[in-house]
C-alpha positions in Angstrom: 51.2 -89.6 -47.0 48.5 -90.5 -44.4 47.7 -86.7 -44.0 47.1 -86.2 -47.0 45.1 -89.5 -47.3 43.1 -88.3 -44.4 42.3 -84.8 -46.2 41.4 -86.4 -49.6 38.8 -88.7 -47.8 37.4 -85.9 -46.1 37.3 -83.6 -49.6 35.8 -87.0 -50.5 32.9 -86.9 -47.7 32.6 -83.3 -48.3 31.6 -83.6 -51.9 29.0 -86.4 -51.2 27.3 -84.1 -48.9 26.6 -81.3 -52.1 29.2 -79.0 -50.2 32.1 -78.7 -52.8 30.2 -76.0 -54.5 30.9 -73.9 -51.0 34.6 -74.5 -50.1 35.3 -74.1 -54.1 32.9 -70.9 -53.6 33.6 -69.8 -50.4 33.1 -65.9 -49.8 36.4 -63.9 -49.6 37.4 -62.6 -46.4 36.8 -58.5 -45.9 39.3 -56.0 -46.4 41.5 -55.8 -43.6 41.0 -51.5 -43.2 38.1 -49.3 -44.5 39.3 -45.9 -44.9 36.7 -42.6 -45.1 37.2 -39.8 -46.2 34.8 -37.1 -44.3 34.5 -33.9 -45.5 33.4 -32.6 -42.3 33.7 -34.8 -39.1 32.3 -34.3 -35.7 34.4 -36.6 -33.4 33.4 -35.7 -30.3 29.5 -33.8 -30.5 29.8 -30.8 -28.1 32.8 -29.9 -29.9 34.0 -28.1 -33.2 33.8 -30.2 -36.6 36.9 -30.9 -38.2 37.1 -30.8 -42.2 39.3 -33.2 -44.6 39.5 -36.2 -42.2 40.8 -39.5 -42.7 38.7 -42.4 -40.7 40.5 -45.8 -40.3 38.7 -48.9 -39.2 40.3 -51.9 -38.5 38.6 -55.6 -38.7 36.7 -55.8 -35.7 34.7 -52.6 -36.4 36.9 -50.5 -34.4 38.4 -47.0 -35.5 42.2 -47.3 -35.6 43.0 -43.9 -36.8 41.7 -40.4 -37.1 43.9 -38.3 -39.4 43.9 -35.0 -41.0 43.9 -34.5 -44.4 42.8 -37.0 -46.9 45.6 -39.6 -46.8 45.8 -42.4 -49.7 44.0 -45.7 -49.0 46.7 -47.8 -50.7 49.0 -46.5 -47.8 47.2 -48.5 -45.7 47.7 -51.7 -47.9 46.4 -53.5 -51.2 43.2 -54.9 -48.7 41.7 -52.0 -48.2 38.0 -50.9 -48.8 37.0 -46.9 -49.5 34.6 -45.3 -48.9 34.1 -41.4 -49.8 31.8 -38.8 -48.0 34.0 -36.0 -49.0 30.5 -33.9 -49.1 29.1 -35.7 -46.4 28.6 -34.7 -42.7 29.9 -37.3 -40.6 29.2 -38.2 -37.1 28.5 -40.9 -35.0 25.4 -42.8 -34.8 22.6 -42.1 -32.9 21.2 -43.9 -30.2 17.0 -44.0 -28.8 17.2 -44.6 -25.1 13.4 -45.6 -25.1 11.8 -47.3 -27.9 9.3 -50.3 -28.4 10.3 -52.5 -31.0 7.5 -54.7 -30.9 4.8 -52.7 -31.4 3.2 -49.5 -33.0 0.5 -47.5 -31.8 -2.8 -47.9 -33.7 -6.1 -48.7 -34.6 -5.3 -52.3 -35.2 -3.4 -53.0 -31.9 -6.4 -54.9 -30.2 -6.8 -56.6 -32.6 -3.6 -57.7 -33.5 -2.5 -59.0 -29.7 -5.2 -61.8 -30.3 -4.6 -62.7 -34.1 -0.3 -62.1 -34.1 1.4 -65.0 -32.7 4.7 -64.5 -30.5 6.5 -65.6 -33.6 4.6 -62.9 -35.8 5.9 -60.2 -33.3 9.6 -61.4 -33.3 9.6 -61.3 -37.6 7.3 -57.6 -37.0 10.4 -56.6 -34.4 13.4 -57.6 -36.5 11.1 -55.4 -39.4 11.3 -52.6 -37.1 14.5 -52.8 -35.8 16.0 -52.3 -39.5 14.2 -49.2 -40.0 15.5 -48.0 -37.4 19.1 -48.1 -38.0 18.6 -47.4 -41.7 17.2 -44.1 -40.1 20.9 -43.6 -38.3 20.1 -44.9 -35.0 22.8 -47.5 -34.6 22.1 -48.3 -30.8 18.5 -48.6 -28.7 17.5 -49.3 -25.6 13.9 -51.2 -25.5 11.9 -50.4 -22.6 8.9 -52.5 -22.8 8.8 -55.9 -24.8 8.5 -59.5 -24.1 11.4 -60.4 -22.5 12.2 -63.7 -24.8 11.6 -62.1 -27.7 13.1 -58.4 -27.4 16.5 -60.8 -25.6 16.6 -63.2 -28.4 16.2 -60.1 -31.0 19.0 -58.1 -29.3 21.0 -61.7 -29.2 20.5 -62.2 -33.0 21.6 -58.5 -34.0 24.9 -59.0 -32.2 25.4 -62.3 -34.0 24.5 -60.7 -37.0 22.2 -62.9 -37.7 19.9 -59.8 -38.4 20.2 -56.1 -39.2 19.3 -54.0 -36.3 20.5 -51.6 -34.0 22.6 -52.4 -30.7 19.8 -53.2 -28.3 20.0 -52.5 -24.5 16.7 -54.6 -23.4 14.5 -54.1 -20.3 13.4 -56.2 -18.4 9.7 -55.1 -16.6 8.8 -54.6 -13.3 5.4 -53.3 -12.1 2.8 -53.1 -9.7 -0.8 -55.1 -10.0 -3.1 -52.7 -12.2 -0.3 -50.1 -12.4 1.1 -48.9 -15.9 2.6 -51.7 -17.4 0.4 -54.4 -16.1 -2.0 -55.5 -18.9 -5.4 -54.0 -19.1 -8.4 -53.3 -21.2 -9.1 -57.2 -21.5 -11.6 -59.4 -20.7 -10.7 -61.1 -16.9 -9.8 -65.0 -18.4 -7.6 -62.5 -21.0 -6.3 -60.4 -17.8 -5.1 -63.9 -16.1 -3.6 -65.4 -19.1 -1.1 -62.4 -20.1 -0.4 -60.9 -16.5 3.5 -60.8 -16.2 5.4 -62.9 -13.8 7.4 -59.6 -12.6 4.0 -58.2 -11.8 4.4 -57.6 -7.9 2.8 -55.8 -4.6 5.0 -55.0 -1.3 9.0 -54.3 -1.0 9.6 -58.3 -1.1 7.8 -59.6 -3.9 9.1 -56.5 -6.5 12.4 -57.4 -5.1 12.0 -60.9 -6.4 10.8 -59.9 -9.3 13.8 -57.9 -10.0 15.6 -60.2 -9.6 13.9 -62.9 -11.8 14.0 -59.8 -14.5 17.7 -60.1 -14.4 18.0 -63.9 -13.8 16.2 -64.1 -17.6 17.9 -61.5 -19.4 17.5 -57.5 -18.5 19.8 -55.0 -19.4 18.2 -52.6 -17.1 14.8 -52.4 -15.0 11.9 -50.5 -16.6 9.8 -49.4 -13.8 6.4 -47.4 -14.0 6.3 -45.5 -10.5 3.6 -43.4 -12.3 0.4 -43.9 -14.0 0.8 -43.9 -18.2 -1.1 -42.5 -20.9 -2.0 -45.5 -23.0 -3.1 -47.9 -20.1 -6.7 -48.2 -21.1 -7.8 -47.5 -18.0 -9.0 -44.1 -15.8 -6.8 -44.7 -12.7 -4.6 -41.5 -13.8 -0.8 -40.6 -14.4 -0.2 -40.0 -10.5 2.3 -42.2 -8.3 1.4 -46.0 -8.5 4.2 -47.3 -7.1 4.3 -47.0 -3.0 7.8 -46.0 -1.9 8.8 -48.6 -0.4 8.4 -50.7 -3.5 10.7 -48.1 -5.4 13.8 -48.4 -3.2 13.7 -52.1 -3.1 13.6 -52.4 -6.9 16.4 -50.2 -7.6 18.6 -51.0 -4.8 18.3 -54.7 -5.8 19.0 -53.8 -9.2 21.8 -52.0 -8.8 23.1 -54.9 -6.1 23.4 -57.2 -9.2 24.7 -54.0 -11.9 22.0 -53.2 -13.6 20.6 -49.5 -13.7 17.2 -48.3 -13.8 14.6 -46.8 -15.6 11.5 -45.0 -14.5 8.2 -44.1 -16.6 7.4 -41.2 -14.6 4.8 -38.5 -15.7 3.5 -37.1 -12.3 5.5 -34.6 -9.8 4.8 -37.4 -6.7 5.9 -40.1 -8.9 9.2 -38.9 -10.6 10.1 -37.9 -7.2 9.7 -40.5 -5.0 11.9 -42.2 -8.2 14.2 -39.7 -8.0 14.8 -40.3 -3.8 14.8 -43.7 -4.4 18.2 -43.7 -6.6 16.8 -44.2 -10.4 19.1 -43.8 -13.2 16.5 -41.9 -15.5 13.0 -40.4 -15.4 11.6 -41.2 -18.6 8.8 -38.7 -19.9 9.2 -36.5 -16.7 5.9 -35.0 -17.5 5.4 -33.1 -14.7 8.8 -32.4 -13.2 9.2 -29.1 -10.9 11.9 -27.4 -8.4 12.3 -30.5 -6.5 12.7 -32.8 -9.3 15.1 -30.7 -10.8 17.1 -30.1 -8.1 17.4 -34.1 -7.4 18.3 -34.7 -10.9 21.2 -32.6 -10.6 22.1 -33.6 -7.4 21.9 -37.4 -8.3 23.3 -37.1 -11.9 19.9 -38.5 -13.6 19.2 -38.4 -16.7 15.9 -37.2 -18.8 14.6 -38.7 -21.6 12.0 -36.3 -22.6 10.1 -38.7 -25.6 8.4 -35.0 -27.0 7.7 -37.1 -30.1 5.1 -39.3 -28.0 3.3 -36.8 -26.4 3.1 -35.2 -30.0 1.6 -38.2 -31.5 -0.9 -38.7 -28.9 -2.0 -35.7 -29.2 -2.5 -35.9 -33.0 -4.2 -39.4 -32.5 -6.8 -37.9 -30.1 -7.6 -35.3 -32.1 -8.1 -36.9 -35.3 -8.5 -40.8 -35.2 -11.3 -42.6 -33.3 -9.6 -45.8 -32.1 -8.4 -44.5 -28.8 -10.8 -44.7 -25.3 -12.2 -41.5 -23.7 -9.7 -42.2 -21.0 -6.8 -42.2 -23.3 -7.8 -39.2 -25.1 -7.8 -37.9 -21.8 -4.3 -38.4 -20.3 -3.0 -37.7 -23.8 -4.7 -34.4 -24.8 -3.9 -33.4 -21.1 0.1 -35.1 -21.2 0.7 -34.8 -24.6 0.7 -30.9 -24.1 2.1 -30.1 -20.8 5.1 -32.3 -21.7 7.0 -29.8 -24.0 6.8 -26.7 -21.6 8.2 -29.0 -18.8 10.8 -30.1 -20.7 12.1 -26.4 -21.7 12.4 -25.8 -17.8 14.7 -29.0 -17.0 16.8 -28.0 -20.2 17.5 -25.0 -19.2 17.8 -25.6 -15.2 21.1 -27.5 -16.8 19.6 -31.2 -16.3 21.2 -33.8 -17.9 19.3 -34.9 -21.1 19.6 -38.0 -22.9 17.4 -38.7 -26.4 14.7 -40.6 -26.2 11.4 -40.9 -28.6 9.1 -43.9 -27.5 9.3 -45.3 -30.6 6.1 -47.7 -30.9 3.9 -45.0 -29.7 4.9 -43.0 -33.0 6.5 -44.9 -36.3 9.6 -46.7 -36.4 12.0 -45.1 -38.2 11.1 -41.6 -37.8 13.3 -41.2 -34.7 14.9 -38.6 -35.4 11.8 -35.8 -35.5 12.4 -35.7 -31.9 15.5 -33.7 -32.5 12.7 -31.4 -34.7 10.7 -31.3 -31.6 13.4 -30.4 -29.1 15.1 -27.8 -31.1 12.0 -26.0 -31.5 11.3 -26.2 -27.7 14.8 -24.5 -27.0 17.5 -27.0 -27.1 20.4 -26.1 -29.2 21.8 -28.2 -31.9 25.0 -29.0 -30.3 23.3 -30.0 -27.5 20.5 -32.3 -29.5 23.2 -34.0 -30.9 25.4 -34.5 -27.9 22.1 -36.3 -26.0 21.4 -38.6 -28.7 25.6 -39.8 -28.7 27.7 -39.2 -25.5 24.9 -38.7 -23.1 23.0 -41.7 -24.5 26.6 -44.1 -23.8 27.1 -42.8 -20.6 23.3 -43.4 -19.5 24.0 -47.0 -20.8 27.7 -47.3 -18.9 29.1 -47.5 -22.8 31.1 -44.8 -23.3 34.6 -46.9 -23.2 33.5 -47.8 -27.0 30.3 -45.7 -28.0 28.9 -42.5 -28.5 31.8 -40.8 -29.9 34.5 -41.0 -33.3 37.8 -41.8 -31.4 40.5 -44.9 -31.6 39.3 -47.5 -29.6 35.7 -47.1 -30.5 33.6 -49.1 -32.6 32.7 -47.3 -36.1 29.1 -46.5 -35.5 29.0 -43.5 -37.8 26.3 -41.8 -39.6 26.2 -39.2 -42.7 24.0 -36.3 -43.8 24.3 -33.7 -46.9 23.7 -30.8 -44.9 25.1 -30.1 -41.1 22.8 -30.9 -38.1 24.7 -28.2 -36.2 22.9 -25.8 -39.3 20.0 -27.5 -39.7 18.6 -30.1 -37.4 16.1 -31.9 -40.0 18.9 -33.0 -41.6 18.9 -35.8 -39.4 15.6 -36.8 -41.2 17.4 -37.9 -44.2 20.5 -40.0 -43.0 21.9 -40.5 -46.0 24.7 -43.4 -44.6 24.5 -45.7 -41.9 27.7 -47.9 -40.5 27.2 -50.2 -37.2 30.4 -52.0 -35.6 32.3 -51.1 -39.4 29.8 -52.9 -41.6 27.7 -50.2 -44.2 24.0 -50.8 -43.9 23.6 -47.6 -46.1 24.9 -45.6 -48.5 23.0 -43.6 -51.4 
């Protein structure tokens, strides 16, 4: 009797609160299996498709079965949700290894670092991020953001308390008036917005490695290089001294995280490369040497063809970049594609990568356009933007491929990539961790 006393007052106290309405209203729980049928289903990219699968995913967003043939969703019990892409290709979901979600290249980007507050950017970012994975790109890694914001995005997407990709953030580290320190400002404007992981000398980068890490990093974004868009005529050669490079990436890999290196120049990418970084990124200017410690160390390239593309178009037709810019990007933009063909086929590995923020969100996947018209197979396309994309993240235990165990990031197009790579332009379903974003 006193129980049940005790769970009356409370039903009591509930109700005089409004809240009734929601435990007589409560949302029912989800379906214990989602079964798919595929009608064609690429597993594991680099190998052969299989046709007539059945997908099981369990709660938890993790794939419980793949089975041939199209088995019978009751079998699987009365709490079951289906889902049919019998005329779909299936496959897993993509992943960007270097995007921006904060930003987007443009005429208005002055402008808008001195009228967009920080909360502005975070609602702009969480904006950008959907587009995104509605595009089929279910996991990102962010190399270049404000730290709180691009951590507390990433935190919010794996609460689900918004739809986004899985986010791998960076945390920055650069050298004073090097790529990635601010520029282009007045100096009271320099002072104010100067990171605190700017450094100079072996011992002050290696403290600001560690204070990248010590707020949040996934993995070190470094700039041994000059960049493109730094608005600013101090060139794409090596910026960072090597001295400075070793310490950064041996103290990042001391406390397990790996490292990423804008690199565009042949001094640059390197003095990276001897230094133990995880991935050139860009790799402009990458020759014998480059691609002989690539292989030797097992780093990976993310090529980003689609931002040297854009730059290119925005210097020849738009007005709102600096003569310097134009420059570097007219210059860059071009040189990066026939690079790229000679480190695919020299048998590097290559991992997909667009710098996303420098062209539109959401039109990832024209990379693959761009790479498979500079030489790189389909097969192979896809296979950088799943497996080689996990294994550059250390995620390959539960991403990057269909198999039990893994979570049920799978995407869906009416026409084979392996045929036609623009397929990929026009995803037409999108699943992240088991829950459907998309389905037309």
């Amino acid at each position: 009797m006193t129980n049940n006393k005790n769970n009356k007052l409370a039903l009591g106290v509930a109700c005089a609160f409004s809240v009734c309405a929601s435990l007589s209203s409560a949302p029912l729980m989800a379906a214990s299996f989602t079964v798919i049928h595929a009608g064609e289903l690429l597993t594991v990219p680099g190998n052969k498709p299989l046709t007539e699968q059945t997908l099981v995913i369990a709660e938890g967003g993790k794939i419980s079965q793949v089975k041939s043939g199209y088995l019978d969703p009751k079998s699987f019990g009365s709490d079951v949700d289906y889902i049919d892409l019998k005329n779909r290709f299936v496959m897993p979901g993509m992943m960007d290894m270097h995007v921006h979600l904060q930003g987007e290249l443009g005429p208005k980007n002055d402008s808008e670092k001195l009228r967009m507050s920080d909360a502005d950017v975070a609602i702009r970012s969480a904006h950008f991020a959907k587009l995104t994975l509605l595009a089929g790109f279910t996991t990102v890694r962010d190399l270049g953001a404000k730290p709180e914001q691009i951590y507390a995005l990433r935190d919010g997407i794996a609460k689900g308390w918004v739809d986004g990709p899985r986010i791998i953030a960076s945390g920055g580290v650069s050298v004073t008036g090097g790529h990635g320190d601010v520029d282009g400002m007045s100096p009271d404007l320099l002072d104010k917005y100067t990171a605190k992981t700017i450094c100079d000398g072996p011992y002050d980068c290696r403290s600001a490695t560690r204070r990248a890490i010590k707020f949040g990093a996934d993995v070190i974004k470094i700039t041994s290089t000059g960049g493109v868009l730094s608005d600013t005529d101090t060139g794409t050669g090596q910026q960072m001294a090597n001295d400075e490079l070793k310490e950064i990436i041996d103290t990042a890999h001391a406390l397990g995280r790996k490292v990423a290196s804008h690199a565009h120049a042949t001094e640059g990418i390197n003095a990276a490369l001897r230094a133990g970084v995880d991935s050139i990124e860009h790799g402009s200017y990458a020759d014998k040497e480059s691609i002989k410690l690539m292989k030797k160390n097992g780093t990976y390239l993310v090529p980003t063809l689609l931002a040297g593309d854009t730059v290119v178009q925005m210097a020849d037709n738009s007005d709102f970049m600096s003569d310097a810019i134009k420059a570097k990007a007219r210059r860059v933009g071009v040189d990066m594609t026939d690079n790229f063909k000679a480190v695919y086929k020299a048998g590097v590995k290559i991992a997909y990568g667009t710098d996303s923020g420098v062209s539109q969100h959401g039109t990832n996947a024209r990379e693959a356009v761009l790479m498979h018209q500079a030489g790189m197979s389909n097969a192979d396309i896809l296979k950088s933007a799943t497996i080689n994309g996990a294994d550059l993240i250390g995620k390959s235990d539960s991403l990057g491929t269909l198999e039990v165990g893994k979570y049920a990031d799978i995407i869906a197009t009416d026409i084979s990539p392996l045929k036609e790579i623009e397929a990929l332009l026009d995803i037409d379903f999108v699943m992240k961790g088991g829950k459907v974003y998309k389905n037309k």
